[in-house]
C-alpha positions as CSV (number, residue, x, y, z in Angstrom):
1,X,0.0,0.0,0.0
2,X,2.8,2.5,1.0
3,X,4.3,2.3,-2.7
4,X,0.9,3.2,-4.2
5,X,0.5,6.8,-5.0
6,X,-1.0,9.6,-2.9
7,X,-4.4,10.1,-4.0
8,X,-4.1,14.0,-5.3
9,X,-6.0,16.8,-2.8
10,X,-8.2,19.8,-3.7
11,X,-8.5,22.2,-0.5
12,X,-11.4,24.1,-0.3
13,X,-12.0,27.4,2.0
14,X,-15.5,29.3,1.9
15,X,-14.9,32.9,2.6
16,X,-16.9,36.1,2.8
17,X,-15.2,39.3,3.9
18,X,-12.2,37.1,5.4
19,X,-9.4,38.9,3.4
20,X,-7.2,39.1,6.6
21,X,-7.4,36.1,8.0
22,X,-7.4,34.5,4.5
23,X,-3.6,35.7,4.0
24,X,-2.3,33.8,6.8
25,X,-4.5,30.4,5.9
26,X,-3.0,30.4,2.1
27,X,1.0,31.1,3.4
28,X,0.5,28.2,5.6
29,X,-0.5,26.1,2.3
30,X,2.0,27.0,0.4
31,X,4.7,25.6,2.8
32,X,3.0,21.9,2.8
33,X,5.7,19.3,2.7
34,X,3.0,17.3,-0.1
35,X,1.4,20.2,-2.0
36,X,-2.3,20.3,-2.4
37,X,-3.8,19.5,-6.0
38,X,-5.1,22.7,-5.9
39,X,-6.3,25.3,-3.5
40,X,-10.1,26.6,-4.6
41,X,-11.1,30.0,-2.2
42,X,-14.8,30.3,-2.7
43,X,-15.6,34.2,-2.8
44,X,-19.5,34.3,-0.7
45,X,-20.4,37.6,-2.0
46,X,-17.5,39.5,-0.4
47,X,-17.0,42.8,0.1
48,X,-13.7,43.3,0.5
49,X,-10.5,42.2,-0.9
50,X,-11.0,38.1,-0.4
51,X,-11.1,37.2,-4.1
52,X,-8.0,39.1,-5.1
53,X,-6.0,38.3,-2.1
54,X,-6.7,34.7,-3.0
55,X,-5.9,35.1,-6.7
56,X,-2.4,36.7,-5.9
57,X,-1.8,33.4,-3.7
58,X,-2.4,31.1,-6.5
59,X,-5.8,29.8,-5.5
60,X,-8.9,29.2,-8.2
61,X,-11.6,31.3,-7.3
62,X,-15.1,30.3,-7.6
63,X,-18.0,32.7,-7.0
64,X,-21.1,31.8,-4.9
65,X,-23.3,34.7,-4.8
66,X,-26.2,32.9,-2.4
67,X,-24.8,34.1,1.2
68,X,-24.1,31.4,3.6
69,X,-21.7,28.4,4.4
70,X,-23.5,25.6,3.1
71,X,-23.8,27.0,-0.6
72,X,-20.3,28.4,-0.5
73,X,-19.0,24.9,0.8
74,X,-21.0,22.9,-1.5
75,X,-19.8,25.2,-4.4
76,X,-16.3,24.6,-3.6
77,X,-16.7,21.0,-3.4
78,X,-18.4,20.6,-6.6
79,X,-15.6,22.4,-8.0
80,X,-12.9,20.4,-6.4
81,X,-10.9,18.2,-9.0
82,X,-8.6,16.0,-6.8
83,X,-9.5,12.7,-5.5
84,X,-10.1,13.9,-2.1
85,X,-11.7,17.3,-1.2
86,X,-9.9,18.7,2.2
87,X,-11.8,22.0,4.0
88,X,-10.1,24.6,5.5
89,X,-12.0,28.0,7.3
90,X,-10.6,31.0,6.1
91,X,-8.9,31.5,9.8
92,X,-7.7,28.0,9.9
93,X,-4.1,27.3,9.8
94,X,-2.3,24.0,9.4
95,X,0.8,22.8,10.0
96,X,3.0,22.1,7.3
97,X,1.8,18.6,7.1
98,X,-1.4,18.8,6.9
99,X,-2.1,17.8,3.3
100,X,0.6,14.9,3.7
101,X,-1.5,13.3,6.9
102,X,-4.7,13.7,4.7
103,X,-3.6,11.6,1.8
104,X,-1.7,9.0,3.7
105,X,-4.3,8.3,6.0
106,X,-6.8,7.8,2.7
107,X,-4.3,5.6,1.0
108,X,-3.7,3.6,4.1
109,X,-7.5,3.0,4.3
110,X,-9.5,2.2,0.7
111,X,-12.7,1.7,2.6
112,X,-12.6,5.2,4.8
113,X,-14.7,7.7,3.3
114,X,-13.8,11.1,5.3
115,X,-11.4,12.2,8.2
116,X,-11.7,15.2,10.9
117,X,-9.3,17.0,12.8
118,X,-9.5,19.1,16.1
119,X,-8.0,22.4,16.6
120,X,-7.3,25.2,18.9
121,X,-7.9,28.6,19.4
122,X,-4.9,30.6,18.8
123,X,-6.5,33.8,20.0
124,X,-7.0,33.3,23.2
125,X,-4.6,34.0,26.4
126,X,-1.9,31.4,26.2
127,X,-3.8,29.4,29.6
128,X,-7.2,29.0,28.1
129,X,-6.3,28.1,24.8
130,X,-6.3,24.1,25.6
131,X,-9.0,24.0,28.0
132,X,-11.5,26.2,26.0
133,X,-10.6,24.4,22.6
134,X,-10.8,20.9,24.5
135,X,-13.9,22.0,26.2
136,X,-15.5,23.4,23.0
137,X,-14.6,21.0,20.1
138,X,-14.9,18.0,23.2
139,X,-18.2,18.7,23.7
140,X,-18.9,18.9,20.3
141,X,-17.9,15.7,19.0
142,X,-19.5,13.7,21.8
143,X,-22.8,15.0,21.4
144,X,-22.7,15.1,17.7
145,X,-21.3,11.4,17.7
146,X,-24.8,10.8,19.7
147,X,-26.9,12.7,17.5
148,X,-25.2,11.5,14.3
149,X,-24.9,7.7,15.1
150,X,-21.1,7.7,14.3
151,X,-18.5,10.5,14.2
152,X,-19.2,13.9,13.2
153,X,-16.5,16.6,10.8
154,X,-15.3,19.6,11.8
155,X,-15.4,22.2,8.7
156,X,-12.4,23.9,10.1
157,X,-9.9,21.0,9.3
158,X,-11.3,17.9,7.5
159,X,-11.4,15.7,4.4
160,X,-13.5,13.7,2.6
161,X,-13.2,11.3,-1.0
162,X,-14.7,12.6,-3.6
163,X,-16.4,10.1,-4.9
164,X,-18.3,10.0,-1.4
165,X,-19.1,13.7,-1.6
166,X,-20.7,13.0,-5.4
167,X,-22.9,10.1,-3.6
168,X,-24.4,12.5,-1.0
169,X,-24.3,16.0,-3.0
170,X,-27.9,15.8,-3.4
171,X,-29.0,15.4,0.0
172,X,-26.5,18.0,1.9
173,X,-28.5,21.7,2.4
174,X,-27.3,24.3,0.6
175,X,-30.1,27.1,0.3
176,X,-30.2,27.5,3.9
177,X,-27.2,30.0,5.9
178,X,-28.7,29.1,9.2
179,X,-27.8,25.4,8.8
180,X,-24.1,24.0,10.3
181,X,-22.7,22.7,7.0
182,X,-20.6,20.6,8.7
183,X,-22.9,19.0,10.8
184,X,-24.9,18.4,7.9
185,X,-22.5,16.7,5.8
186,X,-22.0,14.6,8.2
187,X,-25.8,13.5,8.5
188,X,-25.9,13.3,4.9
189,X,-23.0,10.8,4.8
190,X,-24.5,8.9,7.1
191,X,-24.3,5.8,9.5
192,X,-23.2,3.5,6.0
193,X,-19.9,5.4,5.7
194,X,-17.1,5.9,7.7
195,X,-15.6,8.5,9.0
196,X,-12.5,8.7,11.3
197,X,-11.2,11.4,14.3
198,X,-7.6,11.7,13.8
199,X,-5.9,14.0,16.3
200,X,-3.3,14.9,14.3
201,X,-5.0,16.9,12.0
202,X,-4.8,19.5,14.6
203,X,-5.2,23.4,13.1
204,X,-4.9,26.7,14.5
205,X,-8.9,28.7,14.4
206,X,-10.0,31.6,15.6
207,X,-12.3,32.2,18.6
208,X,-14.1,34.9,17.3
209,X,-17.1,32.5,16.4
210,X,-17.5,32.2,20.3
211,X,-17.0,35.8,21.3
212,X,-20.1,37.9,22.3
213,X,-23.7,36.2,23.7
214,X,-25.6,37.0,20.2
215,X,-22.7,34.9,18.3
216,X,-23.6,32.0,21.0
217,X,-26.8,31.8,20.6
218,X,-26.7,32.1,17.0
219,X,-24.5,28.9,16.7
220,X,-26.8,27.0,19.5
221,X,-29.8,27.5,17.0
222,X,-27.9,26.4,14.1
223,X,-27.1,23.0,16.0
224,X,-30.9,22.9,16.8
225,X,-32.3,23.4,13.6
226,X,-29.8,21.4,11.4
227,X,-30.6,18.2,14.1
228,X,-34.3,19.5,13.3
229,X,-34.0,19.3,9.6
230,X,-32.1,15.8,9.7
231,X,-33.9,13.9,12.1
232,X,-37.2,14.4,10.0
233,X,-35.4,12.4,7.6
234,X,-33.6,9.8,10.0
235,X,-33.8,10.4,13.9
236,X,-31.1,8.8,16.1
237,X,-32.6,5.9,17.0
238,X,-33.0,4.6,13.4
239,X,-29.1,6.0,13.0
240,X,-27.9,4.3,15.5
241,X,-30.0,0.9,14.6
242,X,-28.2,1.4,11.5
243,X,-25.0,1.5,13.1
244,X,-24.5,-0.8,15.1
245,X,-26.2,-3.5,12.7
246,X,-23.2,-2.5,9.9
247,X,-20.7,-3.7,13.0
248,X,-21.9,-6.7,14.1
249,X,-21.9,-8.0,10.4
């Protein structure tokens, strides 16, 4: 398996009015010890310099006028021409392997269909930057892995084949901004597929997504009403039915 070649990666970044932060994200890709395929910055209606700061770095631009994360995401993806589709946030930042751990861990595994990383907030004082990301992204996975029936992604650092994105492209929301794209990606892949936590696909995020009670709240009723929207279709028992029948077979 290890003399097989690395299956090629597209990188995909949704970004609206993340010119700043964008810089930082797109040096950090250039340095990769396995470059990516190709990195595609999808401009979400910005209004500021996003587009042409991502041009200058070498990325393929693709417009997505509808405002929101899911079309923007979903945008890039269908756009993504290598054989697996990574995601990075615009405030993301990787380590210099990044890209390398991504394609080795889908060589090493035919049969897996995405991966998901964890990350920490780089903008925080130095002493609450472990137990805040830990806390957060902790809580996050648990309760997700018992919503979803299996694990969940995190669109902040996280990969996925792209043949199993063109099986579940249909079913993911995209007309919808108030919907965790994510989260609902994950649903969409479902209890069939499998998806694997690996620590080491650890990036650097902003906190500002936490900062400020209106931002909280607003995140809390995105988790509510993409659960909502996806248990109509499948609600956790059935998932988890699901589940654990594909193990003990």
């Amino acid at each position: 398996m290890s003399g097989e070649p690395l299956p090629s990666v597209s990188v995909v970044i949704p970004a609206r009015d993340d010119a700043v932060a964008l810089v930082e994200c797109l040096a950090r890709l250039q340095r990769q010890t396995v470059p990516p395929l190709e990195v595609v910055v999808v401009d979400n209606a910005s209004t500021d310099d996003t587009a042409a700061v991502a041009a200058a770095a070498g990325a393929r631009v693709v417009r997505e006028p509808r405002v929101g994360i899911p079309a923007a995401a979903a945008t890039g993806y269908d756009s993504a021409r290598g054989d697996v589709i990574a995601r990075l946030d615009a405030d993301s930042r990787p380590d210099e392997r990044w890209v390398e751990r991504i394609a080795v861990a889908m060589r090493a595994d035919p049969g897996l269909d995405a991966v998901t990383g964890s990350g920490q907030f780089f903008d925080l004082p130095v002493v609450l930057r472990a137990p805040v990301s830990g806390a957060y992204l902790g809580a996050y996975y648990v309760l997700a892995h018992l919503a979803l029936g299996h694990t969940a992604l995190w669109g902040s650092s996280m990969a996925m084949r792209r043949e199993s994105w063109l099986a579940v492209c249909s079913d993911v929301c995209r007309d919808d901004p108030e919907v965790h794209d994510d989260l609902d990606l994950a649903f969409a892949l479902g209890p069939r597929r499998r998806i694997r936590y690996d620590p080491r696909l650890r990036v650097g995020v902003s906190a500002r997504s936490l900062r400020g009670h209106d931002q909280r709240v607003r995140r809390f009723d995105r988790a509510w009403r993409t659960l909502r929207l996806n248990w109509r279709v499948a609600p956790p028992w059935d998932r988890w039915r699901t589940r654990l029948g594909q193990q003990t077979r």
